[in-house]
Backbone bond lengths (Angstrom), bond angles and torsions (degrees), N, CA, C in turn:
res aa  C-N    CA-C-N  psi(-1)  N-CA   C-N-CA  omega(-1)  CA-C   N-CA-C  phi
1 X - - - 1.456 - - 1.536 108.83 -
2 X 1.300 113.99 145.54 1.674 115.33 165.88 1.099 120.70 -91.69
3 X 1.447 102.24 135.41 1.307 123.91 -178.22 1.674 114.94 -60.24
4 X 1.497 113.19 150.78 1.362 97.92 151.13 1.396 166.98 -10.17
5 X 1.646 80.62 -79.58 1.768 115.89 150.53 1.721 113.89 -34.42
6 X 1.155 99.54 -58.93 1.541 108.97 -175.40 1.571 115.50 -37.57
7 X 1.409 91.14 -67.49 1.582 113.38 -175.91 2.016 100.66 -66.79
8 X 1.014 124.86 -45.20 1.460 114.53 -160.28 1.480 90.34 -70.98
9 X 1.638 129.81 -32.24 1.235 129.01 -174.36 1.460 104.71 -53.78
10 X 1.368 107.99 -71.75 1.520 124.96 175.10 1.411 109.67 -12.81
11 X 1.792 106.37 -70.11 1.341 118.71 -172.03 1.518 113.68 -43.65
12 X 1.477 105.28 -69.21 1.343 111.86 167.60 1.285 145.80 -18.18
13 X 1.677 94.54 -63.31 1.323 106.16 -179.68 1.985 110.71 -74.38
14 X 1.296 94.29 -22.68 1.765 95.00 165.84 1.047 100.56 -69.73
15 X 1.360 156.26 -49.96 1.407 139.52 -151.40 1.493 108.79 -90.69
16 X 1.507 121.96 -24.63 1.187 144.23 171.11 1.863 96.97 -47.42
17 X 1.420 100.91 -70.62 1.493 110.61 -164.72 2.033 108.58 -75.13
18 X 1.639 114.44 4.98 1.111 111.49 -176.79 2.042 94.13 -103.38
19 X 1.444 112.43 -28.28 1.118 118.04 147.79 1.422 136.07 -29.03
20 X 1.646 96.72 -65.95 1.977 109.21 -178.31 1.708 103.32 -63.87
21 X 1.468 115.02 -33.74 1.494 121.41 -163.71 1.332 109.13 -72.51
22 X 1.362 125.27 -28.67 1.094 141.31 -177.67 1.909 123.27 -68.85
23 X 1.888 87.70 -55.24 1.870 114.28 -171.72 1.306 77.36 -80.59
24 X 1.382 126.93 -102.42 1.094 156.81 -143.71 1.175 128.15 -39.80
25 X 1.410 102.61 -74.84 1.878 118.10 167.20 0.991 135.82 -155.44
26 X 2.037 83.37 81.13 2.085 107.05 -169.06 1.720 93.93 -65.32
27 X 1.307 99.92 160.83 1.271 117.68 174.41 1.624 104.73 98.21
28 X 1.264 138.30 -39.86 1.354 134.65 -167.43 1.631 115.37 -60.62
29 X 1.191 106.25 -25.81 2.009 115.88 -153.54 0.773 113.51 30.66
30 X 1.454 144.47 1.92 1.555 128.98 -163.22 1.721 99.46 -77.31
31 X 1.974 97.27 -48.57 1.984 87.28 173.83 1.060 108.08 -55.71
32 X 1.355 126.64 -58.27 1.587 134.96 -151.81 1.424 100.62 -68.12
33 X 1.080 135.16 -4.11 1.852 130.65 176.95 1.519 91.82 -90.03
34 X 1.822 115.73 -57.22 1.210 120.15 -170.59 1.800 119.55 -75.50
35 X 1.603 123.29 14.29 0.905 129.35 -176.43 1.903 93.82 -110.39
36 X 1.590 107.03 -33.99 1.213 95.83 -163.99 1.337 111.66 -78.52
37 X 1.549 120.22 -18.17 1.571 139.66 -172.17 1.271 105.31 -78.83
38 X 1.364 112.35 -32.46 1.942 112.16 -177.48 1.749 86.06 -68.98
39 X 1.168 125.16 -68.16 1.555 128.97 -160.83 1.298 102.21 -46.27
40 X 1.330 121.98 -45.96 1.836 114.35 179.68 1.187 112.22 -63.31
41 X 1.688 94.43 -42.72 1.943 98.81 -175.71 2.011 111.64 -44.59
42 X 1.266 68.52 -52.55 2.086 81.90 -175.53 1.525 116.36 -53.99
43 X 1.588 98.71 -49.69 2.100 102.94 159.11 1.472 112.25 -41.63
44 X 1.447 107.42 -52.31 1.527 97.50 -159.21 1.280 123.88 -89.78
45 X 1.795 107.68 -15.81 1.874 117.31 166.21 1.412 72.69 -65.88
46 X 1.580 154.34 -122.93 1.777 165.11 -103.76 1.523 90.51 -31.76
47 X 2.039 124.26 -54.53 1.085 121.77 -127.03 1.782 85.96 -96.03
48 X 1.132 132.57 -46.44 1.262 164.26 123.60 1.978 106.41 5.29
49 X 1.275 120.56 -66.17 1.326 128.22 169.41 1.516 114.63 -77.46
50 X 1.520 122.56 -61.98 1.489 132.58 -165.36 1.283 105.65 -94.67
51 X 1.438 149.74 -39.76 0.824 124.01 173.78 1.384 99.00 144.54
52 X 1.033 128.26 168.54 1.784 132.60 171.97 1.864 111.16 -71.20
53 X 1.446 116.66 -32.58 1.591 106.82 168.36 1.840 117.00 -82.50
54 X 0.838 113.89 -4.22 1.528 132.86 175.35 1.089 100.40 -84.53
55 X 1.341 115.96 -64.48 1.290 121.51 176.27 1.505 131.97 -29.63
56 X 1.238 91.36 -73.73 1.800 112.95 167.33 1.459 116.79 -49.36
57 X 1.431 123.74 -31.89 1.331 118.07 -168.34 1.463 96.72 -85.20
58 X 1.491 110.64 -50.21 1.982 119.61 -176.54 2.063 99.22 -45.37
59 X 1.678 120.88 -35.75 0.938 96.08 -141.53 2.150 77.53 -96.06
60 X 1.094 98.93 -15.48 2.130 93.39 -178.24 1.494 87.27 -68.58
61 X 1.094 131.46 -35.71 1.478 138.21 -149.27 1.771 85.59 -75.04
62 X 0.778 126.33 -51.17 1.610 138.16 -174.99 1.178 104.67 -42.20
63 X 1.508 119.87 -68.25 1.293 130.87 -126.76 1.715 83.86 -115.55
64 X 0.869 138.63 -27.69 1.708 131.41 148.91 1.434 110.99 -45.67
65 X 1.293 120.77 -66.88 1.414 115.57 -176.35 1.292 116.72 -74.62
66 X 1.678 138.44 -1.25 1.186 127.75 170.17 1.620 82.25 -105.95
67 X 1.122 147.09 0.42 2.040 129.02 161.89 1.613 100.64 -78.26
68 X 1.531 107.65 -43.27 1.678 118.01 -164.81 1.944 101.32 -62.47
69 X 1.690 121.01 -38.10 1.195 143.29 -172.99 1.548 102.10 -63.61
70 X 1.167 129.46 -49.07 1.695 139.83 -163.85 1.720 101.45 -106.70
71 X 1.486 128.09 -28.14 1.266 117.02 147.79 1.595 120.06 -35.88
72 X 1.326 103.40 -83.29 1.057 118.09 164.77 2.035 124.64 -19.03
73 X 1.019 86.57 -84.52 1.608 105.87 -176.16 2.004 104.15 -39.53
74 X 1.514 105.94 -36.25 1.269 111.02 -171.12 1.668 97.40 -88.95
75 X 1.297 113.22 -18.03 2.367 95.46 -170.53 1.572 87.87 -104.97
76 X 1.505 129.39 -9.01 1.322 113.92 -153.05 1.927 90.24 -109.10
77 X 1.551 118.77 4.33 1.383 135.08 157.53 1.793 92.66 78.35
78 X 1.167 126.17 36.67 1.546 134.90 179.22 1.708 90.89 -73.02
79 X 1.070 121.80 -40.34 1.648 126.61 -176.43 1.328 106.09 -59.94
80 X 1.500 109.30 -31.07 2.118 86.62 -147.69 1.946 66.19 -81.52
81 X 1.009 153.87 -58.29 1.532 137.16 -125.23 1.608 108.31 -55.28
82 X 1.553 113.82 -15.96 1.352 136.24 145.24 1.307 156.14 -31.44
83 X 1.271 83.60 -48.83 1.773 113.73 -178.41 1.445 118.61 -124.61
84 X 1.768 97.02 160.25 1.306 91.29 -162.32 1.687 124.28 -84.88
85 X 1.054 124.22 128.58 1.168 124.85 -171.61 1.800 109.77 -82.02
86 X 1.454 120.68 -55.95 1.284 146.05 -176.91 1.655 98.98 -43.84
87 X 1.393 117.32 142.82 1.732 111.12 143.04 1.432 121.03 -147.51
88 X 1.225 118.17 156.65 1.521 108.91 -161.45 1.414 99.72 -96.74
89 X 1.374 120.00 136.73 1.435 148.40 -176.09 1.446 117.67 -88.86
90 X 1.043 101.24 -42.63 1.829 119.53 -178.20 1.549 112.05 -64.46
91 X 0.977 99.91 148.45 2.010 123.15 -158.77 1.685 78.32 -108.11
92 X 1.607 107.86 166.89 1.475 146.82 168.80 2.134 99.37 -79.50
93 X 0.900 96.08 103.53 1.488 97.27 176.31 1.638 108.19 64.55
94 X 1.293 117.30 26.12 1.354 119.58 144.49 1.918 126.19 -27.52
95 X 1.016 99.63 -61.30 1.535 119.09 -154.05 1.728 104.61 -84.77
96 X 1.537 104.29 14.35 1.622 109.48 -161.22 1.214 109.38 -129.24
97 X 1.202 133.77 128.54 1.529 103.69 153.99 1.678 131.17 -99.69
98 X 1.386 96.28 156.91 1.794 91.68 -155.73 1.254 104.06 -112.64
99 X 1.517 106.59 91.54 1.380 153.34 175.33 1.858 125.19 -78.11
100 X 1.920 77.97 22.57 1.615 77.17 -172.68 1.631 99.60 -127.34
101 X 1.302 106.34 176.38 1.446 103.23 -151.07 1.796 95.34 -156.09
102 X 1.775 114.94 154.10 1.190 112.94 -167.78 1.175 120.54 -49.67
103 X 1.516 133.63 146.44 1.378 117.29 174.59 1.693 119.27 89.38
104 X 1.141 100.54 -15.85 1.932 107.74 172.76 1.710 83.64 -63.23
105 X 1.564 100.73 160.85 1.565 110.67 175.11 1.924 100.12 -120.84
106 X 0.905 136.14 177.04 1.671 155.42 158.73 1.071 103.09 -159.88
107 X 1.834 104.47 -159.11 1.093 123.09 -175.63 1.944 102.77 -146.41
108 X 1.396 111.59 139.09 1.189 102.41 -175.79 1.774 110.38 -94.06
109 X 1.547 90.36 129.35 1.586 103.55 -159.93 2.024 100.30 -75.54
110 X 1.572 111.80 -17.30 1.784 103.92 160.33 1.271 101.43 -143.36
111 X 1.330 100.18 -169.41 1.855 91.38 -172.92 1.501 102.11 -99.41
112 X 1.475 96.73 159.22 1.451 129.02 -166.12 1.488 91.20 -94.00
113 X 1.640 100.09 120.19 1.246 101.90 163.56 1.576 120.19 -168.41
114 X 1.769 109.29 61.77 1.756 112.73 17.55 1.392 96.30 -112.24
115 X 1.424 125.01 26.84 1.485 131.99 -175.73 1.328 115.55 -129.42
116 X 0.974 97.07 110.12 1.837 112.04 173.45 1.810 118.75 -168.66
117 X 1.016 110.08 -179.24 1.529 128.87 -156.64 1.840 100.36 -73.44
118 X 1.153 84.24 106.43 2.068 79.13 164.88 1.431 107.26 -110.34
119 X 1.490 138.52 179.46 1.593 145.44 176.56 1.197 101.87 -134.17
120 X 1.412 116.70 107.03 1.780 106.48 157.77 1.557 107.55 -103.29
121 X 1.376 115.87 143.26 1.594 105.16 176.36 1.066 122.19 73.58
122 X 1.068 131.54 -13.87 1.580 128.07 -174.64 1.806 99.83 120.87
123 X 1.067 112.90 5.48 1.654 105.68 -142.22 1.696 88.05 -116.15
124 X 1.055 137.86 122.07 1.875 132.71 163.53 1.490 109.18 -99.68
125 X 1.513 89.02 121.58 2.101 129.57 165.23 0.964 111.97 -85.79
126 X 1.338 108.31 119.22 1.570 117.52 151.76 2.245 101.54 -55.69
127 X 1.435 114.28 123.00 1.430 110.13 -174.02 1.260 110.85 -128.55
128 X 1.401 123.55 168.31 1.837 113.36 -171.27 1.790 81.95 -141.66
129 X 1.202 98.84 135.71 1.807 103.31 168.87 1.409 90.58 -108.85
130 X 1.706 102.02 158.48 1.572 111.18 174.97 1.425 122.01 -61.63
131 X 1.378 123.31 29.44 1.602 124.54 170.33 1.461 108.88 99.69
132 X 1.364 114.70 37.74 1.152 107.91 -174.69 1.825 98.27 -137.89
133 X 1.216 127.69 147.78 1.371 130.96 -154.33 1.510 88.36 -83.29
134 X 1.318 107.44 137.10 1.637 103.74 143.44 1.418 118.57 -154.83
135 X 1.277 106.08 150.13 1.398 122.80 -168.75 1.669 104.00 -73.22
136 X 1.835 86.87 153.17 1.279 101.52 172.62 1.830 109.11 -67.97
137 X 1.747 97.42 151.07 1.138 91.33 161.14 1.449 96.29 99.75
138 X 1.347 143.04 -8.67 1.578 158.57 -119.63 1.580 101.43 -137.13
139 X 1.526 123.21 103.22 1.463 119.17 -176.34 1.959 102.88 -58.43
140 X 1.187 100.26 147.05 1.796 105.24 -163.71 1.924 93.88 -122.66
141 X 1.101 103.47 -176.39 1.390 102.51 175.89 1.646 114.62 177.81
142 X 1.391 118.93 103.80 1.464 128.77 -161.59 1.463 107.97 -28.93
143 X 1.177 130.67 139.04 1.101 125.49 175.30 1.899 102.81 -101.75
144 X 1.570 83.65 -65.89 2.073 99.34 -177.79 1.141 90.13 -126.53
145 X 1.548 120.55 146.54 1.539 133.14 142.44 1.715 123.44 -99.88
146 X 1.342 123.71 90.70 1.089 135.18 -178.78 1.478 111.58 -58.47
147 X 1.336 118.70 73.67 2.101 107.06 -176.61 1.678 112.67 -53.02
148 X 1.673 108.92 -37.00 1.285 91.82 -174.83 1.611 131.88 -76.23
149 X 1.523 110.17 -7.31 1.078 122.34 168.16 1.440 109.28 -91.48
150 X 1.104 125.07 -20.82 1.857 119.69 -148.23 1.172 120.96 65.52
151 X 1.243 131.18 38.87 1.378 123.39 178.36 1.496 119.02 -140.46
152 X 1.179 115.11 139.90 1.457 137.14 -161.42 1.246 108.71 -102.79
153 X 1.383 124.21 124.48 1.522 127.17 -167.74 1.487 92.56 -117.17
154 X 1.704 116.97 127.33 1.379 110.10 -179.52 1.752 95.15 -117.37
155 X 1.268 113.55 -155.73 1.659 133.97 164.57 1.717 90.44 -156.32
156 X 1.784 89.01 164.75 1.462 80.21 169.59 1.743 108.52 -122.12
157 X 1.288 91.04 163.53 1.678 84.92 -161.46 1.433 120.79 -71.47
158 X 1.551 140.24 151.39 1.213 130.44 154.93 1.595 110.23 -84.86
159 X 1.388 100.03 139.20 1.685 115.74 -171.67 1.459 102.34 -120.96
């Protein structure tokens, strides 16, 4: 016959691993399938060993203490240590002014694809080409400057 132990282990360690699947590494299911199968497993050795009123109480008994477990965790703020509190405020060429105008030339300091770093003047843009790849290293040349967006529309040049 199985012990107690057995089954409360079982339970446990399913709720344990429905825990990690959750904090740890949502998206996988592989724990969270194998956390939820230990917890049935453990229902069904109780119902299987003790009987169908054993049963029923081990399995309310369950599902109280994994509601009483996530009560908890959510008023006692165990969640936020989780999540992100911070958010970033700052714009793409915020801190610049964009003093450039159609027809200026640079060079794009990585490749555009279709967003990356160009230099006019000494000065480095966040830049967007019309969807077309270009390599670093590639003379560029303003196409549009969008102020209300912040964004710099280049091409790159033929040489």
């Amino acid at each position: 016959m199985i012990t107690w132990i057995t089954i409360v282990f079982l339970i446990l360690l399913g709720l344990a691993l429905l825990v990690v699947e959750l904090i740890f590494i949502p998206g996988t299911t592989v724990v969270g399938i194998l956390g939820f199968l230990f917890v049935i497993g453990g229902l069904i050795l109780t119902f299987q060993n003790y009987g169908s009123s054993v049963g029923w109480a081990v399995t309310g008994g369950t599902a109280l203490f994994s509601a009483g477990v996530f009560v908890y965790a959510f008023r006692s703020g165990a969640w936020s240590r989780f999540s992100l509190k911070g958010s970033i405020s700052s714009k793409v060429n915020e801190d610049k002014s964009i003093d450039l105008q159609p027809g200026d030339e640079g060079i794009a300091r990585s490749a555009l694809r279709p967003i990356g770093k160009g230099e006019f003047a000494g000065r480095e843009y966040e830049v967007r080409s019309l969807g077309n790849l270009v390599k670093a290293g590639t003379r560029i040349a303003v196409l549009k400057v969008d102020n209300k967006n912040r964004t710099i529309f280049v091409e790159p040049l033929n040489d």
